[in-house]
C-alpha positions in Angstrom: 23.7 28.4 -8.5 25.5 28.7 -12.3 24.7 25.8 -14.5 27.0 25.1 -17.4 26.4 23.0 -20.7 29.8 20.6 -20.5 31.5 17.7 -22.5 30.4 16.6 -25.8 27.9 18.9 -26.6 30.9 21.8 -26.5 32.8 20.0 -28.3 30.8 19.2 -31.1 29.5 22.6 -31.9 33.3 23.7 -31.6 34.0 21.3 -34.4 30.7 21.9 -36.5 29.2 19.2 -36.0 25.7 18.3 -35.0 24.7 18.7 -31.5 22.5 15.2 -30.6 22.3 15.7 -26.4 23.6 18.3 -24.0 24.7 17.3 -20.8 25.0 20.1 -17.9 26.9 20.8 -14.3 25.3 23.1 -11.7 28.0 24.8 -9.4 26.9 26.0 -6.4 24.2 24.0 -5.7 22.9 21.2 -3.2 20.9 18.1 -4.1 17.8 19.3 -2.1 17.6 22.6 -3.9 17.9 20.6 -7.4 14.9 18.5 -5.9 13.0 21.5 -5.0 13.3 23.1 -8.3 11.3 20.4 -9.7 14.4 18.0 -11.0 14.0 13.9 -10.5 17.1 12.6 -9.1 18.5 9.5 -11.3 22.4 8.7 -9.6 22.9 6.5 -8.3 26.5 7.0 -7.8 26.8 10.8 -7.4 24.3 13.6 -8.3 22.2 13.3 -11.4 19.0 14.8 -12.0 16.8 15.1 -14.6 15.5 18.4 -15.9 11.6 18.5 -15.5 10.8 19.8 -19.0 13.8 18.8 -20.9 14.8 16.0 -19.4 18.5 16.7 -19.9 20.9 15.0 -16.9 22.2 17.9 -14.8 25.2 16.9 -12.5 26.2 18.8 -9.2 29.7 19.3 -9.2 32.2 16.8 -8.3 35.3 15.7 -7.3 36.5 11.8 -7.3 39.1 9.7 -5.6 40.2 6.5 -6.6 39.3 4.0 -4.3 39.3 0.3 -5.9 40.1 -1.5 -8.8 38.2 -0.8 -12.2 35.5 1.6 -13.5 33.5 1.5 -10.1 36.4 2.2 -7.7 36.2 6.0 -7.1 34.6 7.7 -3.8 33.1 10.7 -5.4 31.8 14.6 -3.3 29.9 16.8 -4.2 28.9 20.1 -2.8 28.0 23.5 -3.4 32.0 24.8 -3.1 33.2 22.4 -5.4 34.0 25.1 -8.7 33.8 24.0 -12.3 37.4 23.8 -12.6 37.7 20.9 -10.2 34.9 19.4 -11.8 36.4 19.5 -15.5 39.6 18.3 -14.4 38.3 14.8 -13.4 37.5 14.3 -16.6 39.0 12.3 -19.4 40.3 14.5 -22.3 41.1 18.1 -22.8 38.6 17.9 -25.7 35.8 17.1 -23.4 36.9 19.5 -20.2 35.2 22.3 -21.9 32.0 23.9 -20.6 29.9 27.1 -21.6 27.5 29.4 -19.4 24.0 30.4 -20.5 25.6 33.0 -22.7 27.3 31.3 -24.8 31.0 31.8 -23.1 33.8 29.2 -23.6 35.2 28.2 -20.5 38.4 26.0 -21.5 40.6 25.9 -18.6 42.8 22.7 -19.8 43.1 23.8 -23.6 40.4 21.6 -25.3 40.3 24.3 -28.1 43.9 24.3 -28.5 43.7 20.6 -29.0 40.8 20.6 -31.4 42.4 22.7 -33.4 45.8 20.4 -33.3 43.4 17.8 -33.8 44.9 15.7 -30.4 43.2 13.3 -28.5 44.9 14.6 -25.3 44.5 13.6 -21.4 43.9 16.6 -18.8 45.3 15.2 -15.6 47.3 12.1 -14.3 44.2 10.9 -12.7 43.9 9.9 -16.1 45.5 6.2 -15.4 42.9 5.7 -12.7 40.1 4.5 -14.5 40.6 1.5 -17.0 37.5 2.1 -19.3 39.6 5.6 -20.7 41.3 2.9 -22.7 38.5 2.3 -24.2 37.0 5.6 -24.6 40.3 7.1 -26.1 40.2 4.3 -28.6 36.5 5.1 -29.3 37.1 8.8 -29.9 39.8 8.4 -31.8 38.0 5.8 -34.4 35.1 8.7 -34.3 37.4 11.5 -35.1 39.7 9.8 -37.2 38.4 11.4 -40.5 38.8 14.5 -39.1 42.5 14.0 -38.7 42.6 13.5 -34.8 45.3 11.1 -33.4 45.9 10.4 -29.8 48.7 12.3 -28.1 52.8 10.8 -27.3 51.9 11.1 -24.0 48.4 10.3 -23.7 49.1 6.8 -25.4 52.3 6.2 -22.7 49.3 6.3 -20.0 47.2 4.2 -21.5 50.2 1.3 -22.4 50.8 1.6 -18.4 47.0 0.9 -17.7 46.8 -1.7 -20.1 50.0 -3.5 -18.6 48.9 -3.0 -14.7 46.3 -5.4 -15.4 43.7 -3.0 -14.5 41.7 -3.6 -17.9 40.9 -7.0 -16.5 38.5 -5.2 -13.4 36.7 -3.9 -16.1 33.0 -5.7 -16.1 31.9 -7.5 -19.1 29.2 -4.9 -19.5 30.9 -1.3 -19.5 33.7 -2.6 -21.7 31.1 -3.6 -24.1 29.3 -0.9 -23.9 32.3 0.6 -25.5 33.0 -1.7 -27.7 29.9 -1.6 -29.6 29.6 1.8 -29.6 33.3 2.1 -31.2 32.6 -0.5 -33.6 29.3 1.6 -35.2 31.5 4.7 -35.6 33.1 5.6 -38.6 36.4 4.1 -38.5 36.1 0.8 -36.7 39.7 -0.3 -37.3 41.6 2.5 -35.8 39.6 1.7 -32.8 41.5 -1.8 -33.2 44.9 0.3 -34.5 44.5 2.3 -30.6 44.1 -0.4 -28.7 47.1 -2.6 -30.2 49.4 -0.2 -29.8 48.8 0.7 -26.0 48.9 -3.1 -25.4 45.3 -3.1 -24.7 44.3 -5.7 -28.0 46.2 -8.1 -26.2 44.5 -7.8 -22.6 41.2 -7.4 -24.2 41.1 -9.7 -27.2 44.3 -11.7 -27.1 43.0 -14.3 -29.8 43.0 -11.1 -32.5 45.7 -9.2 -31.2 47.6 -13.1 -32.8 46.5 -12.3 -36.1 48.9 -9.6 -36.7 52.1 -11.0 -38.0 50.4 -14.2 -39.4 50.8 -14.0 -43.2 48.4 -15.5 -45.9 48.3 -16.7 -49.0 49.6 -13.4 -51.4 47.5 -14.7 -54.3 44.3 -14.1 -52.6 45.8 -11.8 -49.6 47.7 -8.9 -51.4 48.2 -7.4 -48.2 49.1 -10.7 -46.4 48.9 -9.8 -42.7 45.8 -11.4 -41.2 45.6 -8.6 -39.0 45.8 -5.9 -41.2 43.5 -7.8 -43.6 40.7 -7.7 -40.3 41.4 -4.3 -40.2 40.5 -3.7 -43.5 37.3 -5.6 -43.1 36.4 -3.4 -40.6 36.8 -0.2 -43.2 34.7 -2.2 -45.3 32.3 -2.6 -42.9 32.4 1.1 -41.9 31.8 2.7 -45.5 28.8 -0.3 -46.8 27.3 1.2 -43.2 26.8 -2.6 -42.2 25.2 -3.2 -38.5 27.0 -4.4 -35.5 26.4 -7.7 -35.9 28.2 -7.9 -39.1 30.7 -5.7 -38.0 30.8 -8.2 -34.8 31.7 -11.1 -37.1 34.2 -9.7 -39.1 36.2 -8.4 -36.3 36.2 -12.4 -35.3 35.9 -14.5 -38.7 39.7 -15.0 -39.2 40.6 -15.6 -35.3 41.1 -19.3 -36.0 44.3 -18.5 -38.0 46.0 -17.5 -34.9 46.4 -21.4 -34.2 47.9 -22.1 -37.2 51.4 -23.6 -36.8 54.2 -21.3 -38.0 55.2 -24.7 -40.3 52.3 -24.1 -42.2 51.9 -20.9 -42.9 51.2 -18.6 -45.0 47.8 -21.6 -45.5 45.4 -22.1 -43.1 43.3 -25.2 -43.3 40.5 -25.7 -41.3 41.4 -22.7 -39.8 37.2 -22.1 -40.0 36.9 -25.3 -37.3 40.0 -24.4 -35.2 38.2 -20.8 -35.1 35.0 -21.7 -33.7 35.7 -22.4 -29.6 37.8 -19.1 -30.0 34.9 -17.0 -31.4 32.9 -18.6 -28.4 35.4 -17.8 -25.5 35.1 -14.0 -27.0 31.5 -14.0 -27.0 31.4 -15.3 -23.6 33.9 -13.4 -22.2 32.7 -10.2 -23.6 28.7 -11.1 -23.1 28.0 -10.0 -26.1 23.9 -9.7 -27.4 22.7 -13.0 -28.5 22.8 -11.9 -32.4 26.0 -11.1 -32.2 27.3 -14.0 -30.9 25.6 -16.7 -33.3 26.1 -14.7 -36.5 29.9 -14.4 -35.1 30.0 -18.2 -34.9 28.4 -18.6 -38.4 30.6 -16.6 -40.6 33.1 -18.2 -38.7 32.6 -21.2 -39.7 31.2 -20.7 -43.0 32.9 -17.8 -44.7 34.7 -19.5 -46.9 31.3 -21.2 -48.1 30.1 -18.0 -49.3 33.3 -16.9 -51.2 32.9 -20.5 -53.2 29.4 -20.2 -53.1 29.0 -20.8 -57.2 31.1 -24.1 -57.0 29.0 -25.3 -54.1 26.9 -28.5 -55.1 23.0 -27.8 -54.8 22.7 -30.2 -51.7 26.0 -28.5 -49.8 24.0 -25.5 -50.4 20.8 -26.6 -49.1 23.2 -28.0 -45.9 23.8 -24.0 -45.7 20.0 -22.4 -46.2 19.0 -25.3 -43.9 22.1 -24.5 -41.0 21.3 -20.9 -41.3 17.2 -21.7 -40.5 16.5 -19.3 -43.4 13.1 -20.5 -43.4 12.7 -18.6 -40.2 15.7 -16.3 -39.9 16.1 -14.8 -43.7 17.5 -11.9 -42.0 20.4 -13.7 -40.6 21.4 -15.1 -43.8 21.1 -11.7 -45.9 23.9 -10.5 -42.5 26.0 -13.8 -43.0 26.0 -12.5 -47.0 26.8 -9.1 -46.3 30.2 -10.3 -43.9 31.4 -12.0 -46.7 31.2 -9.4 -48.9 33.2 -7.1 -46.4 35.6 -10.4 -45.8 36.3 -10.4 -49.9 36.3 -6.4 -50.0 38.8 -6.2 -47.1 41.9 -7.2 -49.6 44.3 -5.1 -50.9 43.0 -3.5 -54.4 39.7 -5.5 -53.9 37.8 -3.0 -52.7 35.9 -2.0 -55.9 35.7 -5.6 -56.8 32.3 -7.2 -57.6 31.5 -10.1 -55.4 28.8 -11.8 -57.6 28.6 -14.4 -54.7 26.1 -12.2 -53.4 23.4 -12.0 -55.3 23.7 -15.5 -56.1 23.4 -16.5 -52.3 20.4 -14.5 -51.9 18.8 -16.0 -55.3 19.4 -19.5 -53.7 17.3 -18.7 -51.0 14.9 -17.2 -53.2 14.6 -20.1 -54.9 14.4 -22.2 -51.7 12.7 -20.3 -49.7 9.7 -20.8 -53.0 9.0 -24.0 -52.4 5.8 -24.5 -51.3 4.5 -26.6 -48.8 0.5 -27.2 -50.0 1.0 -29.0 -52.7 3.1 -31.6 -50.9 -0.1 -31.9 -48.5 -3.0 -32.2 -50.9 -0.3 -35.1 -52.4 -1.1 -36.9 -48.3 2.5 -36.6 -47.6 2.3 -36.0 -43.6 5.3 -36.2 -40.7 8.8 -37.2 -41.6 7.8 -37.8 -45.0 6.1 -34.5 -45.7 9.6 -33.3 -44.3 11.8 -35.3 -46.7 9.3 -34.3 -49.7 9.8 -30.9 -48.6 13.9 -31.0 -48.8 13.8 -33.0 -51.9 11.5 -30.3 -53.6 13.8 -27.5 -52.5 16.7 -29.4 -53.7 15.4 -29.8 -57.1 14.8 -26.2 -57.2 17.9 -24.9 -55.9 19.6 -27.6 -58.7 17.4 -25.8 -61.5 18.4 -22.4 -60.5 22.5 -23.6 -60.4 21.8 -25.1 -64.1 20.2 -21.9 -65.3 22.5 -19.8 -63.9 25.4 -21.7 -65.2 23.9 -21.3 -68.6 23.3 -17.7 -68.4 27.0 -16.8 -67.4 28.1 -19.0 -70.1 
């Protein structure tokens, strides 16, 4: 039995950077003797055992063979003869074939170094094509490594415009792809992971209603860079370096989709393109079962972006319509998110970057003001039901009207 630290863990130290799990592979070795040796057995696919103490996954050896369609159609064996060198070549990129032994020793028989050092995203085998998530994956890496200089390789890019064209992406369940999808969305550059995918074809199998922003053009006034779809990838940046969650980052990916419905006649305008936008940013969240907050704060900046970018010319009742849509009451949180979208939406513009957005902080002072009003003195007054609810609105109304007033006065 040899057991070998593989994959990311390698990698990472190779590049410096910080080590957060290690994976393992034992050569040599059955699943009864793993069993015996005190590991818990967790595959349910192939061979994975947890370590006793550590409780690091250790994987027997393995060789696969496509079987189906999508992520889950391989047949996989595993047994003691099965050598390291078959077991690294079944997987995805050079990068990640790399193992080491207990001392320390590189084993790199597919020239992961030599590609870390070119700084190349590269496949290790044609077996490559056969699984549809490496789309996704490749994309994922290279919006990780991006500030490091990595790009994905000539050839390694061909394979993955042939998967996303053999229509393979769509076996891909709603789950695993979004497991990928979020993940690539928190790492550091969000809109190459966008950049990848569009130019292997994959945007368009996988989010066709974005993949129609790109050649749309906007209004240069307010869109220097006047490609909608560059402009989402530039929100996405934005999102990236004000470390926003996913959930913002979510939204912005989606807020401008509705301009992909806007006739060619019209261009570069886009009115009502927030309304047009909304059943498409439902079909995505459907389609791509995305968590619950992502979808409704999706939905809401949406369909109230624009809102927040003319929040100060807002009347104080279309303002309370907002606090009231947004049940800031309840949800603060999800209005302070809705906020912080379109700050990335006005930030994502061409030499806007370092702009102040004072819409901001006067949003969140609205809802301060709002969110003040209290409720007891309205009872000891006897107001009770509907009328205690109507009291209640016309009391917050008033007070988001004195806020507008002072404010105006202070800015002039």
């Amino acid at each position: 039995m040899q057991i070998y630290k593989v994959g990311g863990a390698v990698r990472d130290r190779l590049l410096g950077r910080e080590v957060t799990e290690n994976d393992w592979v034992v050569v040599g070795a059955t699943a009864e003797q793993m069993v015996e040796l005190g590991y818990r057995p967790v595959g349910a696919d192939f061979p994975v055992f947890l370590h006793p103490k550590t409780k690091d996954e250790y994987a027997l050896a393995r060789t696969e063979r496509k079987s189906g369609l999508g992520y889950g159609g391989f047949t996989f064996f595993a047994s003691p003869d099965v050598t390291l060198e078959q077991d690294l070549i079944r997987r995805d990129l050079t990068i990640n074939a790399m193992a080491e032994d207990e001392n320390g020793k590189l084993y790199d028989p597919y020239g992961g170094q030599r590609d870390l050092e070119a700084r190349l995203l590269r496949h290790v085998s044609p077996a490559f094509s056969e699984d549809p998530l490496r789309v996704l994956r490749v994309a994922r890496f290279a919006a990780r490594y991006a500030p490091l200089g990595f790009s994905v390789a000539v050839e390694t890019m061909q394979l993955m415009r042939q998967l996303s064209e053999s229509g393979e992406l769509s076996a891909l369940t709603p789950e695993r792809s979004w497991k990928e999808i979020s993940r690539a969305l928190m790492e550091p550059r969000p809109d190459v992971f966008i950049e990848v995918l569009r130019n292997c074809g994959a945007l368009k199998a996988l989010f066709p209603e974005v993949d129609a922003l790109f050649g749309v053009p906007q209004p240069p006034a307010h869109h220097p860079e006047i490609d909608t779809g560059r402009h989402v990838l530039s929100v996405l940046r934005q999102c990236a370096v004000h470390d926003q969650p996913l959930n913002v980052r979510w939204a912005s990916l989606l807020h401008d989709v509705g301009k992909g419905l806007t006739a060619p006649d019209q261009w570069p305008r886009h009115i009502a393109h927030e309304q047009r936008g909304i059943k498409l940013i439902k079909a995505i969240n459907t389609r791509c079962k995305a968590p619950k907050d992502c979808q409704e704060l999706a939905l809401l900046v949406g369909e109230y972006h624009t809102h927040g970018h003319r929040a100060l010319e807002l009347k104080p009742s279309t303002l309370l319509e907002l606090l009231q849509r947004f049940d800031v009451y309840r949800r603060p949180q999800r209005f302070a998110e809705f906020i912080a979208a379109c700050e990335m939406d006005a930030r994502g513009r061409d030499g806007f970057e370092q702009r102040d957005y004072p819409q901001a902080d006067y949003l969140r002072r609205v809802m301060q003001a709002a969110c003040a009003v209290s409720v007891q003195p309205l009872l000891a007054q006897g107001f009770k039901g509907p009328q205690l609810g109507e009291a209640l609105q016309r009391e917050r109304l008033q007070a988001i009207s004195q806020f507008k007033k002072t404010y105006q006065a202070h800015s002039d």
